[in-house]
DRENKE-164157 format. One line per 10 residues: their letters; for each residue x, y, z of N, C-alpha, C. Coordinates in pm, whole numbers, m for minus. Example, Ala and Ser with C-alpha at 12.3 -4.5 7.8 and 13.67 -1.06 7.14 Angstrom:
BEGIN
AS	1319 m569 780 1230 m450 780 1320 m330 780 ~ 1285 m225 708 1367 m106 714 1290 3 787 .
end
This chain:
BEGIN
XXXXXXXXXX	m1145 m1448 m503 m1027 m1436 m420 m1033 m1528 m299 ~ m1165 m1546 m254 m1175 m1645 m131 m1173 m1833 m169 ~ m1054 m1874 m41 m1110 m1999 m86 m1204 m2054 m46 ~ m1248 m2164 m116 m1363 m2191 m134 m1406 m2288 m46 ~ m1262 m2330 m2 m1292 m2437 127 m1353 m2362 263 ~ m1317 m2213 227 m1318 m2133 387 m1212 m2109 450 ~ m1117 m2182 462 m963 m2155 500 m876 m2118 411 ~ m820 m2055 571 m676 m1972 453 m594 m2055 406 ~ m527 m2011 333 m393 m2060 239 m330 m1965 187 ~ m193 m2042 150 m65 m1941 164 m88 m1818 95 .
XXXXXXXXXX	m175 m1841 m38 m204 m1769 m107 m276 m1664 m108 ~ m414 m1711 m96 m482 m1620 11 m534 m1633 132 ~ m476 m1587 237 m528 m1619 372 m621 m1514 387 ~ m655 m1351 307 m790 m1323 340 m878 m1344 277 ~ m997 m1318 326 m1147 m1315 241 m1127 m1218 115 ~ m1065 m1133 140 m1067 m1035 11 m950 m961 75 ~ m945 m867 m17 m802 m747 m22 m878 m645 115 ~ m992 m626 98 m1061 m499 159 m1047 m554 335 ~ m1046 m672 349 m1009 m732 464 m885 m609 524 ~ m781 m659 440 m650 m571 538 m706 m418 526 .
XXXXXXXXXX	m748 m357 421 m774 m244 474 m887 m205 559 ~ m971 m261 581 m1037 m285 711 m1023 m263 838 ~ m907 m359 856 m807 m316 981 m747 m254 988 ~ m684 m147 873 m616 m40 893 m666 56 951 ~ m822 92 936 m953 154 927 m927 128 1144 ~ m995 68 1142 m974 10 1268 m866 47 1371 ~ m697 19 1326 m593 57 1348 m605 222 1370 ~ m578 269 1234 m609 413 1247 m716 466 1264 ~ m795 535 1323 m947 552 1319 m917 667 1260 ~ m1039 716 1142 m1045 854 1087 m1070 981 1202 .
XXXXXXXXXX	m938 1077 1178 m861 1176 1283 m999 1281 1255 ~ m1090 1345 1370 m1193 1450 1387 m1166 1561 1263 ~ m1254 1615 1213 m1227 1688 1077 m1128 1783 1155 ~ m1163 1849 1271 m1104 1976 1337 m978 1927 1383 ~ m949 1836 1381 m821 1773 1467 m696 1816 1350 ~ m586 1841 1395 m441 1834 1288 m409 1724 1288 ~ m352 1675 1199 m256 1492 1166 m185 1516 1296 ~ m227 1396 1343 m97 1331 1479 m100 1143 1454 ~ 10 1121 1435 78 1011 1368 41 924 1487 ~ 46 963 1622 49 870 1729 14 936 1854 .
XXXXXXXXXX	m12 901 1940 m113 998 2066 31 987 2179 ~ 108 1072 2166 228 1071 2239 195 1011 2418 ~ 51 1045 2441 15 994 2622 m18 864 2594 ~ 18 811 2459 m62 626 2518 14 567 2553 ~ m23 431 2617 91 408 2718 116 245 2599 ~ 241 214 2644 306 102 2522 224 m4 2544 ~ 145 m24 2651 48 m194 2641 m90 m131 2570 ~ m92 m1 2500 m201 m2 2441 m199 m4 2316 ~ m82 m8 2261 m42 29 2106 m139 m106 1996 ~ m90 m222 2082 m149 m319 1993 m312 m387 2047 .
XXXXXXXXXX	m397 m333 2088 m487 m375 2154 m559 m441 2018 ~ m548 m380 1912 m618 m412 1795 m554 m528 1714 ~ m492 m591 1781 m373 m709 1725 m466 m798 1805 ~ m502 m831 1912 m573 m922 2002 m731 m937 1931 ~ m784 m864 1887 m935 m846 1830 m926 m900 1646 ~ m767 m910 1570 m802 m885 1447 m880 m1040 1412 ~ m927 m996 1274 m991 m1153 1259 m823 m1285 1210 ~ m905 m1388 1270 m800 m1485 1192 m710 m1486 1084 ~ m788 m1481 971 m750 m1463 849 m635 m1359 856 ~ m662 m1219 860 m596 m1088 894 m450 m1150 997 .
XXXXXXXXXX	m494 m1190 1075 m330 m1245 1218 m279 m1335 1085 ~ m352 m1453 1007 m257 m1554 921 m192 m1468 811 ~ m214 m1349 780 m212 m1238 620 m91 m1226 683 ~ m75 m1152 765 64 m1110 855 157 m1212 899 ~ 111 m1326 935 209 m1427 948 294 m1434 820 ~ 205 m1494 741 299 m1510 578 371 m1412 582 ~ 321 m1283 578 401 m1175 518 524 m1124 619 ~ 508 m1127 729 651 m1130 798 716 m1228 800 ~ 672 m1342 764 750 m1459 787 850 m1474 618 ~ 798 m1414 516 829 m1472 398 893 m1315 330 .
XXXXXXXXXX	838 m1228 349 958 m1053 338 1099 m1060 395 ~ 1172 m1136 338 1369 m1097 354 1392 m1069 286 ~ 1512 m999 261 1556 m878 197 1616 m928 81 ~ 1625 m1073 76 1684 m1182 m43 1530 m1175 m154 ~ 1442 m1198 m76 1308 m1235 m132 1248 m1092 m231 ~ 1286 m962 m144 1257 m857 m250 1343 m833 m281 ~ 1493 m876 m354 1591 m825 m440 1516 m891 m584 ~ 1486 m1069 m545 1408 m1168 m609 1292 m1097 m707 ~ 1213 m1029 m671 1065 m956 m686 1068 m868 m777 ~ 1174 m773 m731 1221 m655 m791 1311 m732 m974 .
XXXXXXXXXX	1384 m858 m941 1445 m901 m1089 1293 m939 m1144 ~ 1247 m974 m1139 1140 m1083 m1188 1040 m1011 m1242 ~ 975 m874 m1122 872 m821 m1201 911 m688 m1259 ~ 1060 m610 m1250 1065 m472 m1235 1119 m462 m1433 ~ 1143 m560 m1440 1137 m584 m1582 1066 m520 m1700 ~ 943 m531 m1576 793 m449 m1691 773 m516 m1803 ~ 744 m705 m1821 767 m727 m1925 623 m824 m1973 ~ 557 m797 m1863 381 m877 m1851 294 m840 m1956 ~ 295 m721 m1971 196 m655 m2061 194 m529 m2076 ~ 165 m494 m2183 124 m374 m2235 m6 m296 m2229 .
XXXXXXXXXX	m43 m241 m2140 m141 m136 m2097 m157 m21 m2099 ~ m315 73 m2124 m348 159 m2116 m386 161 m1961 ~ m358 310 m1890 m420 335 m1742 m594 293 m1715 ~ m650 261 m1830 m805 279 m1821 m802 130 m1855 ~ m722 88 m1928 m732 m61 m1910 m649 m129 m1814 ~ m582 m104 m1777 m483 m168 m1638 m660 m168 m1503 ~ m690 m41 m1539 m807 m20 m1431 m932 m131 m1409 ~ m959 m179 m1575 m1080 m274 m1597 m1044 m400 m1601 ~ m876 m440 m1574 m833 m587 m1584 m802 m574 m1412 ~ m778 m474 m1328 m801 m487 m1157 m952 m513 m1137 .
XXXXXXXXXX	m1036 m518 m1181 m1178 m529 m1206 m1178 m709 m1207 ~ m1120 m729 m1229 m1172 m913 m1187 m1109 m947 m1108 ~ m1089 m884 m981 m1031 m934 m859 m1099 m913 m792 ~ m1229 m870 m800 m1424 m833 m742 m1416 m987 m691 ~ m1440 m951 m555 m1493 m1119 m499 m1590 m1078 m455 ~ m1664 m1197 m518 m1819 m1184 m503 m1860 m1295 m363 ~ m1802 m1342 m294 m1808 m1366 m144 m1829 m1234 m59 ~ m1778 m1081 m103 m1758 m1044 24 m1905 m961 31 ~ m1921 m992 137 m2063 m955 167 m2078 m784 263 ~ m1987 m730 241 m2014 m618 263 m1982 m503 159 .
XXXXXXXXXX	m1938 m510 26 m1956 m432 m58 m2002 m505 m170 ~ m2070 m444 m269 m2053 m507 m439 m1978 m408 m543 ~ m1872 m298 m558 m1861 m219 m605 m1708 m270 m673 ~ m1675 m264 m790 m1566 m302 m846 m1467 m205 m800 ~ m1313 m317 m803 m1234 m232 m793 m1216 m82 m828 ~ m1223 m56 m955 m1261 25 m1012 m1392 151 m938 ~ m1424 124 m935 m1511 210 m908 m1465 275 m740 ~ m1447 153 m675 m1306 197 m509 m1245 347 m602 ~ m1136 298 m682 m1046 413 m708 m1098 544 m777 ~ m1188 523 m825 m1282 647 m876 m1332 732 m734 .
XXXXXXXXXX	m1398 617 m615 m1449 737 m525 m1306 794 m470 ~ m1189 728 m435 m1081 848 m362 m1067 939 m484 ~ m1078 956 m620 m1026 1062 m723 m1134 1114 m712 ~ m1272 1130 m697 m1381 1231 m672 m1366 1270 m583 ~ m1324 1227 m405 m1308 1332 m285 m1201 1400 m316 ~ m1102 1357 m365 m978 1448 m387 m1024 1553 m457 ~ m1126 1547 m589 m1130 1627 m678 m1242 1733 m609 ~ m1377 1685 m532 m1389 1775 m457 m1371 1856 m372 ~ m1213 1806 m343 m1136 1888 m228 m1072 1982 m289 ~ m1074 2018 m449 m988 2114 m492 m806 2051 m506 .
XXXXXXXXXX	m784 1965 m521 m642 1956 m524 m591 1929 m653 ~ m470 1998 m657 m383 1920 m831 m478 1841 m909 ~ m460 1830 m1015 m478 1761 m1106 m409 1615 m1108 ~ m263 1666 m1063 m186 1487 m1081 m212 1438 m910 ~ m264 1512 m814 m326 1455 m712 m457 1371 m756 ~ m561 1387 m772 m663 1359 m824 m624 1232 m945 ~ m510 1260 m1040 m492 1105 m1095 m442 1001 m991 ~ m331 1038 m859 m225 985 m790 m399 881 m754 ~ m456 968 m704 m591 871 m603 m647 761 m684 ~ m705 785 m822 m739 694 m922 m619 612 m931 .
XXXXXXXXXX	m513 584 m953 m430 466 m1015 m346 403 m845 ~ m362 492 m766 m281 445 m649 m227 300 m615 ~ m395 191 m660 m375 68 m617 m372 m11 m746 ~ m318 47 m837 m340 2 m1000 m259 m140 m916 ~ m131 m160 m840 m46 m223 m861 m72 m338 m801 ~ m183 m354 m744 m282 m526 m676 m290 m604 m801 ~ m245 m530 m946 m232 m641 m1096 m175 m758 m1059 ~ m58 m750 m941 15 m814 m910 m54 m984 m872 ~ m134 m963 m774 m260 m1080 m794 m296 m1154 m909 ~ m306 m1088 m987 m364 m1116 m1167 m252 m1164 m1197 .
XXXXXXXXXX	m97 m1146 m1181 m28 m1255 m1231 44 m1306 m1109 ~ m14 m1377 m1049 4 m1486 m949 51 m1482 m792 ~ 63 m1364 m770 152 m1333 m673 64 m1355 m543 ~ 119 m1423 m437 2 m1393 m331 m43 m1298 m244 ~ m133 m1248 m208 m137 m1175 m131 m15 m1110 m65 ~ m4 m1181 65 107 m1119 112 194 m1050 93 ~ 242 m1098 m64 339 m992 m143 261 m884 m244 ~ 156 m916 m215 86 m757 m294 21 m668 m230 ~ m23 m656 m110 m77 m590 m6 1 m643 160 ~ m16 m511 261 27 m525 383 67 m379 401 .
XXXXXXXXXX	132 m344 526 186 m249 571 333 m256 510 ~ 425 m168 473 551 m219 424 629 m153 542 ~ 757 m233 524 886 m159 587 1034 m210 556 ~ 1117 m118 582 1238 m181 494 1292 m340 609 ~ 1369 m377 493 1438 m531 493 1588 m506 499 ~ 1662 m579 542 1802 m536 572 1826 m459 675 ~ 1732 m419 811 1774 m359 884 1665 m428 999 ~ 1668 m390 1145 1620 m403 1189 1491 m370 1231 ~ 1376 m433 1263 1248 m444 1230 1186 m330 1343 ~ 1128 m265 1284 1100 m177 1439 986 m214 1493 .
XXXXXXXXXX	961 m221 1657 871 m231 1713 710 m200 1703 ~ 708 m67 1592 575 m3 1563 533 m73 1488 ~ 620 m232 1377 555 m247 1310 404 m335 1332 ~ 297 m386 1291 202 m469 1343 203 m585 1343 ~ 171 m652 1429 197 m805 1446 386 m835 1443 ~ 478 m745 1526 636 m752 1499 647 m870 1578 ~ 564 m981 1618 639 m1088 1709 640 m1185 1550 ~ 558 m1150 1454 571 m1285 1369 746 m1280 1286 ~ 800 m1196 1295 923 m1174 1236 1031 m1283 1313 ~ 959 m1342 1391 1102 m1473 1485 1085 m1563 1423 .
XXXXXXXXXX	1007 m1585 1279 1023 m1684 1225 1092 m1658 1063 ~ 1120 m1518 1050 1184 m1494 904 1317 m1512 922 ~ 1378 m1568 825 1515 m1590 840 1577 m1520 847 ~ 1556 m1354 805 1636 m1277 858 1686 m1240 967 ~ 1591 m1295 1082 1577 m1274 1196 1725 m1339 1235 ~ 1788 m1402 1158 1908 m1497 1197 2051 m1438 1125 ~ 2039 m1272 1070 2152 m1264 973 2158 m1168 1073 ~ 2274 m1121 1172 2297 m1034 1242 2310 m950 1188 ~ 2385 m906 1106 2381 m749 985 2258 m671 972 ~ 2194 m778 932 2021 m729 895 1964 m675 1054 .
XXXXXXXXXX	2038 m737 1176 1964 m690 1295 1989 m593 1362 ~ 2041 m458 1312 2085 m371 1318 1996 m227 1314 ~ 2056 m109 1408 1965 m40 1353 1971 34 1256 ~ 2125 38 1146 2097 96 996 2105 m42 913 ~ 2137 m174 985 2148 m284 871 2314 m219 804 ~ 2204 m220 651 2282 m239 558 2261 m105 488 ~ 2227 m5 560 2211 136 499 2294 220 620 ~ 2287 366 559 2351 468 578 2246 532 643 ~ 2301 643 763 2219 687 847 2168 844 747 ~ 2066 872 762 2002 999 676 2054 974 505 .
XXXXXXXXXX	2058 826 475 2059 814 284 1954 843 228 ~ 1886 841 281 1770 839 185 1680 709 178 ~ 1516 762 165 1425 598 115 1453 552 m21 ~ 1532 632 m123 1521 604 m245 1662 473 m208 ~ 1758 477 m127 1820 390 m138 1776 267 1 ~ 1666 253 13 1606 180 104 1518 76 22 ~ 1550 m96 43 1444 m175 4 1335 m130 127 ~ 1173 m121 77 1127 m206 154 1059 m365 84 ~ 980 m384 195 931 m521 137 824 m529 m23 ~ 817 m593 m45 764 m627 m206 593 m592 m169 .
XXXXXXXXXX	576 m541 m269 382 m512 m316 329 m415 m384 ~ 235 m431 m398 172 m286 m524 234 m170 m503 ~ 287 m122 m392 312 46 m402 494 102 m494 ~ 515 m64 m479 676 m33 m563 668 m76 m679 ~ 586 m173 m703 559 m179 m848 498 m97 m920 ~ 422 m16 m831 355 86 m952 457 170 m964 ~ 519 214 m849 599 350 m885 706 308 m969 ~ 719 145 m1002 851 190 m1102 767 106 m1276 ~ 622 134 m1257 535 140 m1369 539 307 m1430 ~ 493 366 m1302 445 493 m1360 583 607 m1310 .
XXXXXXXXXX	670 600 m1315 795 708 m1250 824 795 m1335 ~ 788 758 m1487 887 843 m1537 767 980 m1613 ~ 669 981 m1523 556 1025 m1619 514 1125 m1507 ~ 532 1130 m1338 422 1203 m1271 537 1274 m1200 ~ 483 1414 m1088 565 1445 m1033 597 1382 m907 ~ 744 1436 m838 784 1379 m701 648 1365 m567 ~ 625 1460 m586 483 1438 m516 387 1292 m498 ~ 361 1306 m644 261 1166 m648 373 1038 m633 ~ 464 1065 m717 536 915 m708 580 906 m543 ~ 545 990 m470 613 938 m305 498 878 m248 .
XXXXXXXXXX	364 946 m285 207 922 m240 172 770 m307 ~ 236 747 m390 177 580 m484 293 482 m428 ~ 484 520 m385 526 443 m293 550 435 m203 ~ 487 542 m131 482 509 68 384 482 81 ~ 279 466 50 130 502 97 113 383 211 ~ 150 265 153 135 159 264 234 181 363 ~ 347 267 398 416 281 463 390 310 611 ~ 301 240 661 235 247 790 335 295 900 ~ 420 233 901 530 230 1002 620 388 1058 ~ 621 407 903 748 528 884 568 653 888 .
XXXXXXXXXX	486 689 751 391 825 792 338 826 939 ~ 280 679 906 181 759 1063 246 698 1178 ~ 388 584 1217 413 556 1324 574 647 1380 ~ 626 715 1267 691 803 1316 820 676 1308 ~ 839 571 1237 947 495 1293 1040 537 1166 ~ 1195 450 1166 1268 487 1079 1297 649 1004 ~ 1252 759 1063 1301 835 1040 1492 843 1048 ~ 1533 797 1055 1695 814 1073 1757 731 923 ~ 1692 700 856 1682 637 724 1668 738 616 ~ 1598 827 645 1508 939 599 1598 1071 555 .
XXXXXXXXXX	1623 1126 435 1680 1253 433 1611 1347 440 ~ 1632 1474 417 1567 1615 415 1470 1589 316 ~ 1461 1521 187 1367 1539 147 1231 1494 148 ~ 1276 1358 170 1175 1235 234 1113 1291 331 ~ 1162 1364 446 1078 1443 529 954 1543 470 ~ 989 1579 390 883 1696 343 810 1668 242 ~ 839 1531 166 764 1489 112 655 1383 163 ~ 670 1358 294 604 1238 386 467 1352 392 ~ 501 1508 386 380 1546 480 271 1519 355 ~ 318 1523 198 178 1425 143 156 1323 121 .
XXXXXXXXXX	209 1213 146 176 1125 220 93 1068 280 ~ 114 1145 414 m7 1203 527 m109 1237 459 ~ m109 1315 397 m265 1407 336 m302 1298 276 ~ m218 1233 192 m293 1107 99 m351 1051 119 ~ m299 991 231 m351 854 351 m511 882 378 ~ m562 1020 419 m662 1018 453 m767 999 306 ~ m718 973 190 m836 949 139 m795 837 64 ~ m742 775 117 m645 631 57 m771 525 157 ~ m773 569 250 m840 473 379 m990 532 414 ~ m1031 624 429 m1175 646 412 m1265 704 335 .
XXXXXXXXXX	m1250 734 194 m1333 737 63 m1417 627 45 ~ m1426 547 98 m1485 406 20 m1597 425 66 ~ m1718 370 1 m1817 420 40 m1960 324 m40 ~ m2063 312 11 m2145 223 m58 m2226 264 m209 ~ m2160 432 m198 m2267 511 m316 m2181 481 m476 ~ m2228 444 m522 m2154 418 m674 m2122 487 m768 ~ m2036 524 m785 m1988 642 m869 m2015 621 m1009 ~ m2084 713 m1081 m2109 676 m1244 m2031 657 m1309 ~ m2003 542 m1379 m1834 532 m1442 m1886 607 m1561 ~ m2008 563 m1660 m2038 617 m1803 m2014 749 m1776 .
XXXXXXXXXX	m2071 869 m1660 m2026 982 m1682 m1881 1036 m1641 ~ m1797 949 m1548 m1661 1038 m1512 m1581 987 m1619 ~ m1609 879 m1737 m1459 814 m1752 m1444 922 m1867 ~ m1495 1050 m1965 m1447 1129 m2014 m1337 1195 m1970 ~ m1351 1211 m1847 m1292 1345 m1774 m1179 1267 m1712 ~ m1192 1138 m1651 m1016 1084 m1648 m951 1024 m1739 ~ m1051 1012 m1863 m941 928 m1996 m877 1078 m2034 ~ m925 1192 m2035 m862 1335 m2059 m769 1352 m1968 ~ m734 1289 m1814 m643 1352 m1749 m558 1243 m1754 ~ m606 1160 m1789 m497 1018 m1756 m383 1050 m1923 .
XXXXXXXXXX	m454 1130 m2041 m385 1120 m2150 m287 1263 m2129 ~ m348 1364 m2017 m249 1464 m1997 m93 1399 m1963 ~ m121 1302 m1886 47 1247 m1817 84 1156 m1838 ~ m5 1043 m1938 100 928 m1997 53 865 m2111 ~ 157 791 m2185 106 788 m2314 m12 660 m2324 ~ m3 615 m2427 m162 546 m2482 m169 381 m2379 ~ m7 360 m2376 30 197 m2308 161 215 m2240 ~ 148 157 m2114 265 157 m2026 324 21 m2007 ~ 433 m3 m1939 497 m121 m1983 459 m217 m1812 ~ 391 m313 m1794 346 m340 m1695 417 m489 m1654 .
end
């Protein structure tokens, strides 16, 4: 995944994928076990919000450039014709899993653990936490949709924080000064605070920007419940779970489905871990749950 020159490019401006979540790590720090979810520390004062924007590495500030600069709402109508098609390949969940498996960059010098094996440890904390069954798959396939890499896509458009397009950009989002260079920035409609939506419509009638969490959900939609499919397409939704923004976008249900979400998040972002999970002994027990909820090949 890294280039090889050392510098970024359009394509990939990070060292690896684990880069941005890194800084999310960072961004959000994991909330005290005893503590309740709080999205945002209501006493901080607004020159502290981005202190972690001044510290990120290079690479990470250039990831965000592209990606605010190149997310208009033209660009994911584009994304959505091209890949929502489902017309790449034909996959099993256990093989979609072992073809995200060669996106292992062997530059990064702080893990060696295959993709794969990432999504196995969030479906073992989940599963030691006692939750659902289609929770515990939601954690295993969550990031199935980084395939997107595997057929060409760059970064930027397969990972980031998301938020909707066609409306105006909210302040919580990270790095929001790079957006004076997207052309949307120039369609007054779009600079609005419903845009081109309806106040309390709903996220289902909301673009946001293009990347794994909308491609999977319109891979896997017709197979899991409302639950997981909100947990596999908000999850990157940085802005709206944990910054509290765009709620006025948001209907009654989207509200109550955000609160798993939330729960998700916490093992979306700190499961990862250096201990290696035995694939020879778990993959019985998720090729059995993965065949409970979908059939043999999905349309990818």
């Amino acid at each position: 995944m890294a280039n090889p020159t050392g510098t970024p490019n359009q394509n990939t401006p990070l060292q690896n994928l684990e880069e941005w979540e890194d800084f999310l790590k960072e961004r959000y720090p994991k909330p005290a076990a005893s503590a309740g979810f709080q999205a945002t520390n209501p006493d901080k004062k607004p020159e502290q919000f981005r202190n972690y924007e001044a510290t990120a590495r290079p690479t990470v500030r250039e990831f965000y450039r592209l990606n605010h600069c190149h997310q208009t709402y033209d660009f994911v109508q584009s994304k959505k014709r091209d890949f929502l098609s489902l017309n790449r390949r034909q996959m099993g969940v256990w093989e979609a899993m072992e073809f995200l498996n060669t996106l292992v960059d062997d530059s990064d010098p702080d893990t060696d653990l295959s993709q794969l094996e990432h999504l196995l440890q969030t479906a073992e904390q989940i599963r030691r936490d006692g939750h659902p069954r289609w929770f515990i798959l939601t954690g295993l396939i969550h990031d199935l949709g980084k395939i997107l890499c595997l057929f060409g896509e760059p970064q930027w458009a397969v990972v980031g924080d998301t938020f909707p397009v066609g409306c105006a950009w909210s302040d919580k989002i990270v790095f929001h000064e790079f957006f004076a260079d997207n052309p949307d920035s120039r369609v007054p409609r779009y600079q609005t605070r419903l845009g081109v939506y309806e106040e309390g419509g709903g996220l289902d009638r909301v673009q946001l920007s293009w990347g794994h969490d909308e491609y999977l959900y319109h891979v896997v939609k017709d197979h899991l419940p409302a639950e997981s499919l909100y947990m596999i397409r908000y999850h990157s939704f940085y802005p709206g779970h944990r910054e509290g923004a765009y709620s006025y976008l948001m209907n009654d249900r989207d509200k109550a489905l955000f609160d798993g979400v939330r729960a998700f998040n916490r093992y979306d972002l700190y499961t990862k871990s250096h201990e290696r999970p035995n694939v020879k002994t778990l993959r019985p027990f998720y090729e059995e749950l993965i065949a409970e909820y979908f059939p043999a090949q999905l349309r990818w």
